[in-house]
Biotite code that builds the C-alpha atoms (Angstrom):
import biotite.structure as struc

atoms = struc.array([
    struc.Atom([0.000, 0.000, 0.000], chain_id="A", res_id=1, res_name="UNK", atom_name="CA", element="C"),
    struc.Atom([1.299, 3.413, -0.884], chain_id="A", res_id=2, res_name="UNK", atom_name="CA", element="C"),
    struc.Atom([1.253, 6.931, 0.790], chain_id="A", res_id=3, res_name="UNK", atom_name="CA", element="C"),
    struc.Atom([-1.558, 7.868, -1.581], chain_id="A", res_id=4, res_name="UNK", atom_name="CA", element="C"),
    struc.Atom([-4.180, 4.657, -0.667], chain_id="A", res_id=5, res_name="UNK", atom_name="CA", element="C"),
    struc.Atom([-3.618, 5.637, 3.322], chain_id="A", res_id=6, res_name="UNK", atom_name="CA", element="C"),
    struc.Atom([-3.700, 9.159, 2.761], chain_id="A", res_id=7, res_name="UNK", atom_name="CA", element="C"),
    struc.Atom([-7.182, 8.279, 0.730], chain_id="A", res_id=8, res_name="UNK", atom_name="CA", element="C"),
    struc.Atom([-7.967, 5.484, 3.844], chain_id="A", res_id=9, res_name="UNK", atom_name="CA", element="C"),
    struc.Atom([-7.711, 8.320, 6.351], chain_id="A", res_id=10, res_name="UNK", atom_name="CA", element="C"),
    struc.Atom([-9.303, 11.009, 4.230], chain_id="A", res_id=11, res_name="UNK", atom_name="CA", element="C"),
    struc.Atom([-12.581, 8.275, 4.206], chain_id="A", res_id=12, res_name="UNK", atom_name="CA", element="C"),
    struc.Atom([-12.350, 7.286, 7.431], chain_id="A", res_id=13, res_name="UNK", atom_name="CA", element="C"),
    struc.Atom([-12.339, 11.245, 8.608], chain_id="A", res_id=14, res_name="UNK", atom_name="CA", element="C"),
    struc.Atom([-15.298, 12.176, 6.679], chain_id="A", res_id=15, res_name="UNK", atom_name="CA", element="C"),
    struc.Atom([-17.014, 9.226, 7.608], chain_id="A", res_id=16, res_name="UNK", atom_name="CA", element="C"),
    struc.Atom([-16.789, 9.766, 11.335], chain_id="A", res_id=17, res_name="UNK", atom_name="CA", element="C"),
    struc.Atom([-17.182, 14.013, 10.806], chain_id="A", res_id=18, res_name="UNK", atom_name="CA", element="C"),
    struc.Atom([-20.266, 13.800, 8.172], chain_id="A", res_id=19, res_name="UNK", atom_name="CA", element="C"),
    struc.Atom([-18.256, 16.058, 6.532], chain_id="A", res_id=20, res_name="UNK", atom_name="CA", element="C"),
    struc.Atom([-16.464, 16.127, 2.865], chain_id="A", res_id=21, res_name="UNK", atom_name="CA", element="C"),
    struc.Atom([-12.652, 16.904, 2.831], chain_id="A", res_id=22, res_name="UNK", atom_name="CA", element="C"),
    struc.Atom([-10.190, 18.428, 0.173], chain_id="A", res_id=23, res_name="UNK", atom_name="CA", element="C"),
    struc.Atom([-8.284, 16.551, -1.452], chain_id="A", res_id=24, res_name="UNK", atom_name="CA", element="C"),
    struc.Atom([-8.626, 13.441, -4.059], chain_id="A", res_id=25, res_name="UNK", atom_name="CA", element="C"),
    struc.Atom([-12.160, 11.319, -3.899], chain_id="A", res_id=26, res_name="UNK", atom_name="CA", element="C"),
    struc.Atom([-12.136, 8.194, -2.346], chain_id="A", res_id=27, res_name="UNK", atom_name="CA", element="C"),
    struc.Atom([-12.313, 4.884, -4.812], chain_id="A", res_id=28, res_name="UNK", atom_name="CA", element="C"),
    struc.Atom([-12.951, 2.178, -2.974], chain_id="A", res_id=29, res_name="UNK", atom_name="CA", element="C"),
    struc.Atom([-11.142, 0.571, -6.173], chain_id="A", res_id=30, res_name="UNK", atom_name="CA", element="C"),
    struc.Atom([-12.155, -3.112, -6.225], chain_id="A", res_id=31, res_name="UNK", atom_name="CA", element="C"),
    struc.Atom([-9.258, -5.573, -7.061], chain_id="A", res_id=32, res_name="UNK", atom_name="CA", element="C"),
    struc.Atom([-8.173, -8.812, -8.225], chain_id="A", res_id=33, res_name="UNK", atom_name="CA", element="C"),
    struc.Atom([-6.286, -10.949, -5.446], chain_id="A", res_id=34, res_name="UNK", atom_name="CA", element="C"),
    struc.Atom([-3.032, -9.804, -7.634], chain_id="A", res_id=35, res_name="UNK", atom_name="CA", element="C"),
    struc.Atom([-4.054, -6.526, -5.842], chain_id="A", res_id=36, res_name="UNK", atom_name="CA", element="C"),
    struc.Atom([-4.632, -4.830, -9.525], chain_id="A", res_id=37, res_name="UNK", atom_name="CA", element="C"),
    struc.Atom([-7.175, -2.622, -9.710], chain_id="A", res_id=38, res_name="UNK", atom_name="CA", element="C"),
    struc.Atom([-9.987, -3.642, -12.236], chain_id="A", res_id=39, res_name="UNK", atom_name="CA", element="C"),
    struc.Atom([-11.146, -1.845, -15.116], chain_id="A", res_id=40, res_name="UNK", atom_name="CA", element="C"),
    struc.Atom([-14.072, -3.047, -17.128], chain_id="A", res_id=41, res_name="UNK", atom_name="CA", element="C"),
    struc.Atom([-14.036, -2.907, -21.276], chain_id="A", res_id=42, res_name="UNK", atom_name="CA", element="C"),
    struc.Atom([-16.813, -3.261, -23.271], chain_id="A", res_id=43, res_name="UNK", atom_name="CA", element="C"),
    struc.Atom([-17.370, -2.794, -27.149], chain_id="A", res_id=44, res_name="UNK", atom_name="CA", element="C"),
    struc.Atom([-20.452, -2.735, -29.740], chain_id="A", res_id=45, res_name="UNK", atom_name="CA", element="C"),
    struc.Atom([-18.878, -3.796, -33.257], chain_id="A", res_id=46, res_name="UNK", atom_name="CA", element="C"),
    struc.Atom([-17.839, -0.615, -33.938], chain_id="A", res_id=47, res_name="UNK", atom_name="CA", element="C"),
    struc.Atom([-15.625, -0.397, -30.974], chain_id="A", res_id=48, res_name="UNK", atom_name="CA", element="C"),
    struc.Atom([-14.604, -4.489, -31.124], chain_id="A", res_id=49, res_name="UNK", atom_name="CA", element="C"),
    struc.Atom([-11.117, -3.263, -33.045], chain_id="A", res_id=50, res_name="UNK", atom_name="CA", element="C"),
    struc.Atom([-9.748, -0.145, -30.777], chain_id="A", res_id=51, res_name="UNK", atom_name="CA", element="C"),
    struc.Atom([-11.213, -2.481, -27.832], chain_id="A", res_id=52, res_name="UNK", atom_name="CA", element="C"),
    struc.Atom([-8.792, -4.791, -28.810], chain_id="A", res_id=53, res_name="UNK", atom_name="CA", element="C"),
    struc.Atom([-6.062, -2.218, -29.343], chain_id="A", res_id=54, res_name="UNK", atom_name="CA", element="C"),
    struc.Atom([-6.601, -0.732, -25.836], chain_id="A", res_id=55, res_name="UNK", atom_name="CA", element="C"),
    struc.Atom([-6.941, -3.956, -23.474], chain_id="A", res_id=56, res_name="UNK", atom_name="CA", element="C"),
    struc.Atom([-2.837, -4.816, -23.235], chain_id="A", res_id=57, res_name="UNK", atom_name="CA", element="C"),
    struc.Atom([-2.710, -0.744, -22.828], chain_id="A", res_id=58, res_name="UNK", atom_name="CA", element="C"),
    struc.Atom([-4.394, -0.864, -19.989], chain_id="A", res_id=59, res_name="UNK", atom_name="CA", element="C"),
    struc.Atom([-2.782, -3.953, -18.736], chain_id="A", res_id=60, res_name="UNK", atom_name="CA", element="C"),
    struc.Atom([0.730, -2.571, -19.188], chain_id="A", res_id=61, res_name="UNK", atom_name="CA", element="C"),
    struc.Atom([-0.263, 0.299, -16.896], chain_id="A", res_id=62, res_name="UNK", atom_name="CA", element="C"),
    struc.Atom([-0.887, -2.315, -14.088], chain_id="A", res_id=63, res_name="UNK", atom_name="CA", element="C"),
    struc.Atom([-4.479, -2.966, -14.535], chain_id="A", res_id=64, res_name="UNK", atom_name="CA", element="C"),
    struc.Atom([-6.622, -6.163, -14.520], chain_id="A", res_id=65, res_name="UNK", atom_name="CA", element="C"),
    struc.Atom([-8.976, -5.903, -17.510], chain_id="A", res_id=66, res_name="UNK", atom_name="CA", element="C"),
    struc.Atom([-12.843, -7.375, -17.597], chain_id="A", res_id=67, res_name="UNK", atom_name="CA", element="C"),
    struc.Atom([-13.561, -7.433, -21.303], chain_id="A", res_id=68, res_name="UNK", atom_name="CA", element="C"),
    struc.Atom([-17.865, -7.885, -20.944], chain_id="A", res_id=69, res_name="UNK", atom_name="CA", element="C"),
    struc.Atom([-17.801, -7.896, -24.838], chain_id="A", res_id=70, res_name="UNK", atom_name="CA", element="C"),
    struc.Atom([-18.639, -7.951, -28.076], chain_id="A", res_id=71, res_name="UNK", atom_name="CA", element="C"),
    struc.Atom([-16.658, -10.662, -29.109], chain_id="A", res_id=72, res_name="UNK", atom_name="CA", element="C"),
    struc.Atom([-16.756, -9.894, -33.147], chain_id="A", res_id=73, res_name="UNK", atom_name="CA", element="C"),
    struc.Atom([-17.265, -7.509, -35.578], chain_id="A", res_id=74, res_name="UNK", atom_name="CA", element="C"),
    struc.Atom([-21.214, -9.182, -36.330], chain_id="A", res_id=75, res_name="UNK", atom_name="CA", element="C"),
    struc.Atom([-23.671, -6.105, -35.643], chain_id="A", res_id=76, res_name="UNK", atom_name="CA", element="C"),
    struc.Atom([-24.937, -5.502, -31.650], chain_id="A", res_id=77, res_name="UNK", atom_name="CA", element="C"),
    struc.Atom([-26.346, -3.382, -30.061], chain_id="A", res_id=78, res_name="UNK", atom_name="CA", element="C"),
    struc.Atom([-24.443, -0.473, -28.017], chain_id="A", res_id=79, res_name="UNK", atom_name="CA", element="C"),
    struc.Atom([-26.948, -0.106, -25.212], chain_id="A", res_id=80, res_name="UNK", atom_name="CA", element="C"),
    struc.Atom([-26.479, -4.401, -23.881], chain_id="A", res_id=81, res_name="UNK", atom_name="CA", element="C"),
    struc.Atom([-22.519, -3.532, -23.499], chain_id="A", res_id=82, res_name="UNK", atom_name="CA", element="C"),
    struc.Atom([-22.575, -0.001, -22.289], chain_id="A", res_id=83, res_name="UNK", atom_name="CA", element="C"),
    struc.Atom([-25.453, -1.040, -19.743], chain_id="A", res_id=84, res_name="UNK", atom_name="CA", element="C"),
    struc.Atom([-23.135, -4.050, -18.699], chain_id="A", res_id=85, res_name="UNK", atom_name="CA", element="C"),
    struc.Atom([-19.804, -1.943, -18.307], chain_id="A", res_id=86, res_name="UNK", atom_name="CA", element="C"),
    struc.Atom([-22.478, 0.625, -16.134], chain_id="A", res_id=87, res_name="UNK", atom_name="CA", element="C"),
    struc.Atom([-22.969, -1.809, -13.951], chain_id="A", res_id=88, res_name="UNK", atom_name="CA", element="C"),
    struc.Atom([-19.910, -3.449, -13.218], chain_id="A", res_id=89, res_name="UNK", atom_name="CA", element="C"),
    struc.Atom([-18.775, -0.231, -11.999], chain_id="A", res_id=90, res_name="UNK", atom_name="CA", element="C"),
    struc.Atom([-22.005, 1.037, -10.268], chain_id="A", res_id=91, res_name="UNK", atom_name="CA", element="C"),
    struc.Atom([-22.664, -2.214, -8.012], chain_id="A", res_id=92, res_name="UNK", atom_name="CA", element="C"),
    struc.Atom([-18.758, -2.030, -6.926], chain_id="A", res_id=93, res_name="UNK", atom_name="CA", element="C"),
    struc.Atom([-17.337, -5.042, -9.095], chain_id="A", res_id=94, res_name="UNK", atom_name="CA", element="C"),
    struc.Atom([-15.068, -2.958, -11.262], chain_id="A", res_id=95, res_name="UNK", atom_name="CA", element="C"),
    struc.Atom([-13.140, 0.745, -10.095], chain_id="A", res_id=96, res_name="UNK", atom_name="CA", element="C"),
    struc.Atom([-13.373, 2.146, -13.470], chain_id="A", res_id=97, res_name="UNK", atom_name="CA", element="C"),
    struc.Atom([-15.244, 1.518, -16.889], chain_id="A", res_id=98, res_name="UNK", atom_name="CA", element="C"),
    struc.Atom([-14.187, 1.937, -20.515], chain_id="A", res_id=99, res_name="UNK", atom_name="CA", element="C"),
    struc.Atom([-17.081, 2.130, -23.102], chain_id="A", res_id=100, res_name="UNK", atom_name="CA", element="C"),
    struc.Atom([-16.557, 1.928, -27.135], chain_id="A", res_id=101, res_name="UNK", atom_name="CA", element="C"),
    struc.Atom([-18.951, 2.166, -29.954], chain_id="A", res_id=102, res_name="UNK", atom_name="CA", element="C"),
    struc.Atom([-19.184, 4.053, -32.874], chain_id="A", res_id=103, res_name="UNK", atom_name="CA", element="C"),
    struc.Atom([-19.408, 7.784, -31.733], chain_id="A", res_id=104, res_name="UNK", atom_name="CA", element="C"),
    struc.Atom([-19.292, 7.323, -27.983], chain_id="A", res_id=105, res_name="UNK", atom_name="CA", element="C"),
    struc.Atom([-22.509, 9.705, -27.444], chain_id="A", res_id=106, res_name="UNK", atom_name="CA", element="C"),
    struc.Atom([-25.156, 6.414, -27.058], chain_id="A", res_id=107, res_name="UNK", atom_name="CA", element="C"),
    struc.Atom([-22.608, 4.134, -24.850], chain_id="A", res_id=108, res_name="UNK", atom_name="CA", element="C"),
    struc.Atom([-22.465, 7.524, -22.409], chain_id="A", res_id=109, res_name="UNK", atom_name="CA", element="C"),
    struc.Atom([-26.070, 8.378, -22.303], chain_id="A", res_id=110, res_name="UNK", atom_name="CA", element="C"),
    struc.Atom([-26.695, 4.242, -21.779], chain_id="A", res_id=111, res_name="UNK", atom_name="CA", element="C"),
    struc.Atom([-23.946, 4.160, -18.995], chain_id="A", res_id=112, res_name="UNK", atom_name="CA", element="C"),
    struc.Atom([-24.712, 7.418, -17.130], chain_id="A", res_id=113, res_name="UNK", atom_name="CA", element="C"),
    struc.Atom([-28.597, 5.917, -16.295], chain_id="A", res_id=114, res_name="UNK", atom_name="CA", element="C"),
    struc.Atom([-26.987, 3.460, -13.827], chain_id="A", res_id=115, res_name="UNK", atom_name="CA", element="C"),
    struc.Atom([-27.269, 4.250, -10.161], chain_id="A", res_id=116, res_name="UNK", atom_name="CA", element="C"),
    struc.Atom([-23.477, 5.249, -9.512], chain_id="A", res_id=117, res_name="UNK", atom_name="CA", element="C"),
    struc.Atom([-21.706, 5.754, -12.761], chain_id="A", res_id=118, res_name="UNK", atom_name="CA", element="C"),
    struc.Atom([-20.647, 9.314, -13.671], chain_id="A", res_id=119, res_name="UNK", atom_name="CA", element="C"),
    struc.Atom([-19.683, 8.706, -17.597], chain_id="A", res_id=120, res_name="UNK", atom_name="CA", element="C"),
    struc.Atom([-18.090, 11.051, -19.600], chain_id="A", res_id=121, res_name="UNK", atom_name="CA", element="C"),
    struc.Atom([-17.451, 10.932, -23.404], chain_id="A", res_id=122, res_name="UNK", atom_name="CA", element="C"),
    struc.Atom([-13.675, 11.901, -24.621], chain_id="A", res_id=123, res_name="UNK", atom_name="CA", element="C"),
    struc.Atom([-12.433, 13.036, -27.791], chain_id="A", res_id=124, res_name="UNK", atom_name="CA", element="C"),
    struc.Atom([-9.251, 14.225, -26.915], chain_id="A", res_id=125, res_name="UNK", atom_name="CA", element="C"),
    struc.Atom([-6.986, 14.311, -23.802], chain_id="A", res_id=126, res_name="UNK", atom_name="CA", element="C"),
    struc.Atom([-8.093, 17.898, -22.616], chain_id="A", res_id=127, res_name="UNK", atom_name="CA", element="C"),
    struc.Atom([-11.674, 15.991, -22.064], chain_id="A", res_id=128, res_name="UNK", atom_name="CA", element="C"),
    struc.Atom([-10.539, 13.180, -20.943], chain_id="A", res_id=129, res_name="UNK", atom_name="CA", element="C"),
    struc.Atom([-8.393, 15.046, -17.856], chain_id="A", res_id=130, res_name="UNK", atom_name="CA", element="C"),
    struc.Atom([-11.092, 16.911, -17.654], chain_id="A", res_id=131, res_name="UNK", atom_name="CA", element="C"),
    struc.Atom([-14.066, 15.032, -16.883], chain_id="A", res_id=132, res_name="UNK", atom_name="CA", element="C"),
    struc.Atom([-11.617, 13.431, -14.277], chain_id="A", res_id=133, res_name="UNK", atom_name="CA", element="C"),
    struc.Atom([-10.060, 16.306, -12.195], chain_id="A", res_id=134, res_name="UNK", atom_name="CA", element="C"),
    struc.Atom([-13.699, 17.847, -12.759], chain_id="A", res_id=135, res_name="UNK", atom_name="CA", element="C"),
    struc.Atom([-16.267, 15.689, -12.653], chain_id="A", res_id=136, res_name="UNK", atom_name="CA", element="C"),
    struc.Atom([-14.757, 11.975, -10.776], chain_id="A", res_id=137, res_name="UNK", atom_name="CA", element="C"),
    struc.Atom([-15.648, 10.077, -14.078], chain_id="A", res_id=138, res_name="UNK", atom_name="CA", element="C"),
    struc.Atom([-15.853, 6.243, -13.293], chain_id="A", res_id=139, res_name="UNK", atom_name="CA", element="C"),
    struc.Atom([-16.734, 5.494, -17.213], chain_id="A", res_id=140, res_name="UNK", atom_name="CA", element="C"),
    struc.Atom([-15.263, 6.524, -19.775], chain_id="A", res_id=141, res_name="UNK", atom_name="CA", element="C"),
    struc.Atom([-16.559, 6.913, -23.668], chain_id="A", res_id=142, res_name="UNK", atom_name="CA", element="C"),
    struc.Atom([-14.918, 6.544, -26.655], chain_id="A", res_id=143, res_name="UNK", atom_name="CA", element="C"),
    struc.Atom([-16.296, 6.931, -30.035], chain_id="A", res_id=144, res_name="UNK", atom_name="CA", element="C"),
    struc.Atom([-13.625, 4.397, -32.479], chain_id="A", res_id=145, res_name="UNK", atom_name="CA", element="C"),
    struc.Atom([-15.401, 6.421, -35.722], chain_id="A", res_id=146, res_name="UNK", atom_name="CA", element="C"),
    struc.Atom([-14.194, 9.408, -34.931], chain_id="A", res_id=147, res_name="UNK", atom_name="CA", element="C"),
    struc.Atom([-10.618, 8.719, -33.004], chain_id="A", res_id=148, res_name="UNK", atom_name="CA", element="C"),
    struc.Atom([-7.646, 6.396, -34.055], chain_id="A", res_id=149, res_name="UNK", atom_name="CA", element="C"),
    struc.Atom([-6.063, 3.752, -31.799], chain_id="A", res_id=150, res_name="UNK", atom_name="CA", element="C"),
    struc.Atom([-2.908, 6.246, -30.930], chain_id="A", res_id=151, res_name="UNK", atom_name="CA", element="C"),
    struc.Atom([-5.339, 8.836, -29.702], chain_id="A", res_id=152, res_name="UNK", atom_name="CA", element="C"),
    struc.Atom([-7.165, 6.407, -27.829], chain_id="A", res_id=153, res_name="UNK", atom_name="CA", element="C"),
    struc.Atom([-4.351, 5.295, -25.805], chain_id="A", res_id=154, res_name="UNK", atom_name="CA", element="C"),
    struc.Atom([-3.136, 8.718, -24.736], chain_id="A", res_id=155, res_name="UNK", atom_name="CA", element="C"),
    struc.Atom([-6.969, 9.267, -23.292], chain_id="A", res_id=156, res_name="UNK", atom_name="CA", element="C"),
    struc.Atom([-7.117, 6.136, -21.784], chain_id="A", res_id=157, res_name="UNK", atom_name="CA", element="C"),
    struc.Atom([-3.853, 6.279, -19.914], chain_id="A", res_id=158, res_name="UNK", atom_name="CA", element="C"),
    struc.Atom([-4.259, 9.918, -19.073], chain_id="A", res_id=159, res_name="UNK", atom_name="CA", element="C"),
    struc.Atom([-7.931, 8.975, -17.733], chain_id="A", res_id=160, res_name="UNK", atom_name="CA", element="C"),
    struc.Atom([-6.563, 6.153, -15.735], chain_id="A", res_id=161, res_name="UNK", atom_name="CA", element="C"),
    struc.Atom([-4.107, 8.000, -14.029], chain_id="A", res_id=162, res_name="UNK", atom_name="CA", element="C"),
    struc.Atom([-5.858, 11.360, -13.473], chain_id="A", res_id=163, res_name="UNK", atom_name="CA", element="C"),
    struc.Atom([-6.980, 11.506, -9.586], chain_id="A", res_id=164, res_name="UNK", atom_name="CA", element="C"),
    struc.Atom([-10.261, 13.776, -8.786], chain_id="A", res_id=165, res_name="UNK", atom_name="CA", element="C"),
    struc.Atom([-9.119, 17.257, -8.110], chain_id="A", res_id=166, res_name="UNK", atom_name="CA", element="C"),
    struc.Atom([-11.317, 17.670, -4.758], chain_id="A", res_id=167, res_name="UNK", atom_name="CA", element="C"),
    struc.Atom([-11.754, 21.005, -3.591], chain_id="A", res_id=168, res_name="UNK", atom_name="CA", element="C"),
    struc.Atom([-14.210, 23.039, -5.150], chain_id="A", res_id=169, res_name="UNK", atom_name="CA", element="C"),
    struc.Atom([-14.888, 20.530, -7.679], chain_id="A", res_id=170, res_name="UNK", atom_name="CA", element="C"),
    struc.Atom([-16.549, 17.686, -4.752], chain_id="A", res_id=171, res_name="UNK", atom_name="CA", element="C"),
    struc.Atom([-19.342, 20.128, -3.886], chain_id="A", res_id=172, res_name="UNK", atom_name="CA", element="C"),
    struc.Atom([-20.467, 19.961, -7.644], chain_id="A", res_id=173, res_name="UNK", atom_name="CA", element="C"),
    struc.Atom([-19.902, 16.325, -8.074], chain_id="A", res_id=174, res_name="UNK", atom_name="CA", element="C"),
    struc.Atom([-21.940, 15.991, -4.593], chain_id="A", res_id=175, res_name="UNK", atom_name="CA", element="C"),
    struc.Atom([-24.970, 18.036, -5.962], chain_id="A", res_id=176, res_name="UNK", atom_name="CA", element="C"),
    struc.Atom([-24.687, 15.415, -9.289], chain_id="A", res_id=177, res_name="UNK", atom_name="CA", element="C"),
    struc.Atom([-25.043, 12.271, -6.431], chain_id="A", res_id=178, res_name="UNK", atom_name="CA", element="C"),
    struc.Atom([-27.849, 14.364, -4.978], chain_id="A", res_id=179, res_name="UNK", atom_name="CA", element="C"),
    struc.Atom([-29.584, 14.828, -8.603], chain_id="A", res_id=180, res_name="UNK", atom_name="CA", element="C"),
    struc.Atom([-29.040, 11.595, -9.006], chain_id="A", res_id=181, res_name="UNK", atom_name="CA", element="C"),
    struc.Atom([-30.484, 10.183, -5.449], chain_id="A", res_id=182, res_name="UNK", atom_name="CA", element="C"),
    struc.Atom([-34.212, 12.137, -5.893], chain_id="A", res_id=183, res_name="UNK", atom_name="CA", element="C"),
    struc.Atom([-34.923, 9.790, -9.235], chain_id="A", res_id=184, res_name="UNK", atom_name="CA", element="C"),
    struc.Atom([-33.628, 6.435, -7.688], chain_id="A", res_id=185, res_name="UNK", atom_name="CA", element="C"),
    struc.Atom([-37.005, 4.392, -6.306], chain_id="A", res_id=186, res_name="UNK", atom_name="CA", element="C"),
])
């Protein structure tokens, strides 16, 4: 365990026993393997099956464990089955972070962001991709394969894997987004 995971134990356990929020990075409760690698789901529709395939030993050379939920081929699918399964994984705790691909990215997002706990965010470049992570605490990320090449898609991935949550006067916003989010849950 590094300085970072205790200083994020302590920062939890702190709020947890004030009530109260503190500065500094969110706390990820970051499920992992029993190789201690934190996991990161992948999922594809056809249009994402190639760069899926491109980004998977990526994301395992930066230390990750990958969970590839699918699509297995190029044959047509549907985007909503694999963003909605990638959603999931990450909202119910079984993954840390998510990695979405289909054609454009803008269907996978909208699919992902109506599960209970996932804060997706679509990337084009890596200005978005840092952003919607120092910002906004993404836990799923979009990518749209039409419109970026396998190169490009690396540098957002890594970047977005390795940005921590800037805290500070970005947590109140993200907090108001969990409390948005809380008044439509039944």
């Amino acid at each position: 365990m590094d300085d970072k995971e205790i200083r994020q134990i302590v920062q939890n356990v702190v709020q947890r026993m004030t009530g109260s929020p503190q500065d500094g990075p969110a706390i990820d409760p970051a499920p992992v393997q029993p190789s201690g690698k934190k996991i990161v789901v992948i999922g594809a529709d056809h249009g994402g099956f190639g760069l899926k395939g491109s980004l998977k030993p990526e994301i395992e050379s930066l230390g990750f464990s990958v969970t590839d939920v699918g699509t297995n081929s190029k044959e047509a699918v549907d985007y909503p089955d694999f963003a909605h399964a990638v959603g999931q994984a990450v909202g119910s705790g079984k993954a840390w972070r998510g990695i979405m691909i289909d054609g454009a990215g803008i269907g996978s997002c909208i699919v992902a962001n109506k599960v209970p706990g996932v804060r997706a965010g679509m990337a084009y470049d890596v200005s978005s991709a840092t952003n919607s992570r120092e910002h906004n605490d993404t836990n799923v990320l979009t990518l749209g394969a039409g419109f970026i090449g396998v190169n490009l898609a690396k540098q957002i991935v890594k970047l977005w894997l390795t940005t921590d949550f800037g805290g500070d006067r970005h947590r109140k916003r993200v907090d108001k987004i969990k409390s948005v989010e809380k008044m439509y849950l039944k």
